[in-house]
C-alpha atoms as one frame of an Amber mdcrd trajectory, in Angstrom:
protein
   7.648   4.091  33.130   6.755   4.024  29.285   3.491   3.547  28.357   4.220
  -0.251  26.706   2.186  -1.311  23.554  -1.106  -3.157  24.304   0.007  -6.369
  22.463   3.184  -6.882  25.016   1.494  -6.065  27.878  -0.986  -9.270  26.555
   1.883 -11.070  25.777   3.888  -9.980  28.976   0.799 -11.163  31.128   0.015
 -14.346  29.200   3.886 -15.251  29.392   5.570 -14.228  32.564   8.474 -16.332
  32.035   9.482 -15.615  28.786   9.030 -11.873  29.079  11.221 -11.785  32.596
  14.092 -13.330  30.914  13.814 -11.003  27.597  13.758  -8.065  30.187  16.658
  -9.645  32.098  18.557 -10.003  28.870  17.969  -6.225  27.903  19.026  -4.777
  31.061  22.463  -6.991  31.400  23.306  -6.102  28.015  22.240  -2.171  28.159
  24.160  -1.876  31.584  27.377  -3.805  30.196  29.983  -1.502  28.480  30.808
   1.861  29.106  29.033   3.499  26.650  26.017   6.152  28.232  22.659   6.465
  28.400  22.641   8.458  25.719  24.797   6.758  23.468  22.823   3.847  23.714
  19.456   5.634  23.177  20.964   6.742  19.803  22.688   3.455  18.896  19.086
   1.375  19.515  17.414   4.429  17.034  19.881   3.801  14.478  19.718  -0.145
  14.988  15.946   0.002  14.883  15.886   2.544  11.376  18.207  -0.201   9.940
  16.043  -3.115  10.901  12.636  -1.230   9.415  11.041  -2.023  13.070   8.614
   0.841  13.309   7.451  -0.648  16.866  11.174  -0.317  18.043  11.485   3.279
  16.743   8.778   4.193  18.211   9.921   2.800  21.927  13.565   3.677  21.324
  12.706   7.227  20.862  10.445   7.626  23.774  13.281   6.202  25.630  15.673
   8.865  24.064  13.477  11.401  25.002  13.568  10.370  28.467  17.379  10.630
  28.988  17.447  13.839  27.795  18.242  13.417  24.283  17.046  16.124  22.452
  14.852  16.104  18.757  17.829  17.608  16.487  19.865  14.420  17.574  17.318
  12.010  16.825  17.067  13.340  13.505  20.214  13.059  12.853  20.567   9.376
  13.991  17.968   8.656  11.713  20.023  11.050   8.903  22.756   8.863   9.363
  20.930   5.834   7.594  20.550   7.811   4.315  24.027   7.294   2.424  23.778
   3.347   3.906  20.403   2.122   4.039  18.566   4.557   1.272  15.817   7.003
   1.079  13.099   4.492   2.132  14.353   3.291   5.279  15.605   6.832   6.466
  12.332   8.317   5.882  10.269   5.467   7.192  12.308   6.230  10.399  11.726
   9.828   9.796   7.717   9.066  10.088   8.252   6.948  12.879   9.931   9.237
  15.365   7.972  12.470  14.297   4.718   9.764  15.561   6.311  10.878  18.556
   7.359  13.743  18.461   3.965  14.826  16.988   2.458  13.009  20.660   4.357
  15.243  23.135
């Protein structure tokens, strides 16, 4: 299990409720469709880089890493955002998942 951020596990313990139906959510989308584990990983790395959520990077590629997906195709999930999104947002991701890398 991940190690979560301090401020959810607050909010996850102050709001039971809310946070068992956001989980429920997550898992019945992520297990609906036939697209793998991987896949996915890559997919929430790319939607995270787009959205600027440095949080979400963060998780997604800890996640990544955990089904087996390897640095070079991080990267170049987060590469992918250059000729779409711009220089900023690419290498903000960049930062982001080399926080983790950079951990491990």
């Amino acid at each position: 299990m991940e190690d979560l951020p301090r401020l959810f596990k607050k909010f996850k313990e102050q709001n039971p409720e809310i946070t068992e139906a956001y989980e429920k959510l997550g898992a019945t989308v992520h297990n609906t469709g036939p697209l793998d584990e991987r896949t996915r990983a890559l997919i929430k790395i790319a939607l995270s880089t787009g959205a600027g959520l440095e949080g979400a990077v963060h998780a997604h590629v800890r996640r990544a890493l955990a089904a087996g997906v390897t640095k070079e195709e991080i990267l170049h999930s987060i590469f992918l955002a250059l000729p779409t999104l711009g220089w900023p947002r690419m290498h903000a991701a960049w930062t982001w998942a080399n926080d983790i890398f950079e951990d491990r």
